[in-house]
N, C-alpha and C positions, 0 to 999 in steps of 0.2 A: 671660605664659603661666604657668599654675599648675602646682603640681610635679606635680601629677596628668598634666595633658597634658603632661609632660615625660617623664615614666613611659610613659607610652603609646607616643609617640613612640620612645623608647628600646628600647621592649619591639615592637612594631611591626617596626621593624627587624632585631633581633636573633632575631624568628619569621621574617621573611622571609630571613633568612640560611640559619638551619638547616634549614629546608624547602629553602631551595638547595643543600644540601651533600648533608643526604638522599637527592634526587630524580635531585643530578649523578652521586651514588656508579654510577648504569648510564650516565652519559655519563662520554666523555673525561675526561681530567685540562685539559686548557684548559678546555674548557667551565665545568670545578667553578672556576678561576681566574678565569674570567672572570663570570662573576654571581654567585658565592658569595660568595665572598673579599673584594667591594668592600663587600656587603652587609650580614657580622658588625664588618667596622672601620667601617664607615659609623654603626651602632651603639654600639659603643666610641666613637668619635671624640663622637658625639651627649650621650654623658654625660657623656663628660669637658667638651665646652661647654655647655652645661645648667645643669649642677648646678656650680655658682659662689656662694660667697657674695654677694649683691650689695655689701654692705660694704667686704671687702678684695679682694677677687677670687677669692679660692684655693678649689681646688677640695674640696669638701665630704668624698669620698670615694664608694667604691663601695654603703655603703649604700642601700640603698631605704626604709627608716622614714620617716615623717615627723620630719624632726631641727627642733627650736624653735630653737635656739640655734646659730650658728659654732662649730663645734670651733678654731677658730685664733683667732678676734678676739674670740666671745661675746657677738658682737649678734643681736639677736632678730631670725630669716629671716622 
């Protein structure tokens, strides 16, 4: 998968979060826990597995630029 649709995918999810958080604010507080809350960590979680160097493993960081190079090992992504 290219880091683009990784982006996507990331950003995809972390829109369908906060339109669930938005939308829950006139529902309950369960409700906003229960489809909110899976949906911004489900995001989180997506980037932090994502964006990996495939080299060393370790994870690239929370930018979004297009990065050339590993910040830890310095092989070309």
């Amino acid at each position: 998968m290219s880091a683009k649709k990784k982006i996507a995918v990331a950003v995809v999810f972390a829109a369908l979060g906060i339109v669930s958080v938005l939308l829950g604010v006139s529902q309950d507080a369960a409700t906003r826990r229960f489809f909110a809350a899976p949906l911004v960590l489900m995001a989180f979680m997506l980037h932090v597995v994502l964006f990996r160097c495939p080299h060393c493993g370790r994870w690239r960081g929370m930018s979004i630029k297009k990065i050339k190079r590993c910040p830890h090992c310095g092989e070309i992504i």
